[in-house]
C-alpha positions in Angstrom: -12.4 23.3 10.4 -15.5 22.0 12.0 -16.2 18.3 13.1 -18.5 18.2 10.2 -16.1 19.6 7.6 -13.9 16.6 9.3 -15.7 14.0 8.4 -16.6 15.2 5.5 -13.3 15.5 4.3 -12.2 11.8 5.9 -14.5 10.3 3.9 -13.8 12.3 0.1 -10.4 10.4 1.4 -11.1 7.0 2.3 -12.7 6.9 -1.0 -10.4 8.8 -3.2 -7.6 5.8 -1.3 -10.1 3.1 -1.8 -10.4 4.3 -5.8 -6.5 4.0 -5.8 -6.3 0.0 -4.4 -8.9 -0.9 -6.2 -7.9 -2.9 -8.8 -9.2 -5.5 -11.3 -5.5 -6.9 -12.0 -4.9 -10.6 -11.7 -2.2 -11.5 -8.5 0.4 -12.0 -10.0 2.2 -13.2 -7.3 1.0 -15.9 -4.8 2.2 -15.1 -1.5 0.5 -11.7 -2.3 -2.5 -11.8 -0.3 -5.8 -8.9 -0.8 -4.4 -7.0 1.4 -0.4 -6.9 0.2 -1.1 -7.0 -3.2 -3.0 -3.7 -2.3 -0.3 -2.0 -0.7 2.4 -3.2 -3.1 -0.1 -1.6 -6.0 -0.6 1.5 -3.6 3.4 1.9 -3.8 4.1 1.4 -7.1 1.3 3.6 -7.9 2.6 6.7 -6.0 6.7 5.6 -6.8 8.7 7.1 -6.4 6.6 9.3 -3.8 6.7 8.0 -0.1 3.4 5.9 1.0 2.6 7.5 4.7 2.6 4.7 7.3 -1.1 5.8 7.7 -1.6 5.2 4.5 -0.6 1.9 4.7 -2.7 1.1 7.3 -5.8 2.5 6.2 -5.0 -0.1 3.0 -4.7 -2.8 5.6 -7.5 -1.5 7.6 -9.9 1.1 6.3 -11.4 1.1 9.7 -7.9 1.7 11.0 -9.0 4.8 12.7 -12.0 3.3 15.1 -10.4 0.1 15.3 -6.7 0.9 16.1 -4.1 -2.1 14.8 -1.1 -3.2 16.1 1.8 -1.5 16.0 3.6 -4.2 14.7 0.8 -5.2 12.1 2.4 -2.9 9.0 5.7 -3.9 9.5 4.9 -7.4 9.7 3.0 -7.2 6.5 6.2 -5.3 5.1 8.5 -8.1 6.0 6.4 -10.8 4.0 6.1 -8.4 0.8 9.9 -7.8 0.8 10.1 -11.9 1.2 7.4 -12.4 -1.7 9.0 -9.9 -4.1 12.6 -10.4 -3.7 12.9 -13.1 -6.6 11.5 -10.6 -9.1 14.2 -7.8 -8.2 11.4 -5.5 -6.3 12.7 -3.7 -4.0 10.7 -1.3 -1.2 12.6 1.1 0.9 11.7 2.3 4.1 12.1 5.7 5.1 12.5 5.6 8.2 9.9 7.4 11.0 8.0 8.4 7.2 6.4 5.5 5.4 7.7 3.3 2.5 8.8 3.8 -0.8 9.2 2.1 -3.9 11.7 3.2 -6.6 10.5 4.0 -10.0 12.8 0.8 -11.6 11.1 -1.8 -9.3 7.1 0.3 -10.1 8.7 -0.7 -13.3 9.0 -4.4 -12.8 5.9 -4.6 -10.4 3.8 -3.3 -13.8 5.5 -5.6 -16.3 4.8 -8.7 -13.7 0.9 -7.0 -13.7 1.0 -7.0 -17.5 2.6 -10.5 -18.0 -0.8 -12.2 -16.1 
């Protein structure tokens, strides 16, 4: 593949991702910021299929790959979503060394808390 056919290619993606967090849903939930209500849509989106931790980033960041984040930046952000979703029953599992992953039964909760607002 050439550098052309690289970019090319990184860009059909950024924008077939940014089609996917795009949302026009209300926030549900408060401690859900921009950016973790778009990964927590992102998951329950693809559940039960594991979100890449690249994925994840370029939600967080979609500049992620010419400005490199933090390495503890996702799992930070990971820690307050589990915190902020724990009183509905959501539950995200990590996979370790993978990405996340979100179980169809708490997709299933995370869309009838969407639908409630």
């Amino acid at each position: 593949m050439t550098y052309e056919q690289l970019l090319e290619e990184n860009e059909m993606l950024r924008w077939q991702l940014s089609e996917l967090l795009a949302t026009d849903l209300v926030n549900p939930v408060p401690a859900l910021n921009g950016v973790k209500f778009r990964m927590v849509n992102l998951m329950a989106n693809r559940a039960p299929n594991i979100v890449l931790y690249e994925g994840l980033c370029v939600a967080i960041n979609p500049s992620v790959l010419e400005e490199p984040m933090h390495p503890n930046t996702l799992k930070v952000h990971m820690v307050r979503i589990r915190q902020a979703l724990k009183p509905y029953g959501i539950e995200i599992e990590t996979i370790w060394g993978r990405g996340y992953r979100m179980k169809p039964e708490s997709a299933a909760k995370w869309r009838a808390l969407l639908s409630s607002h």
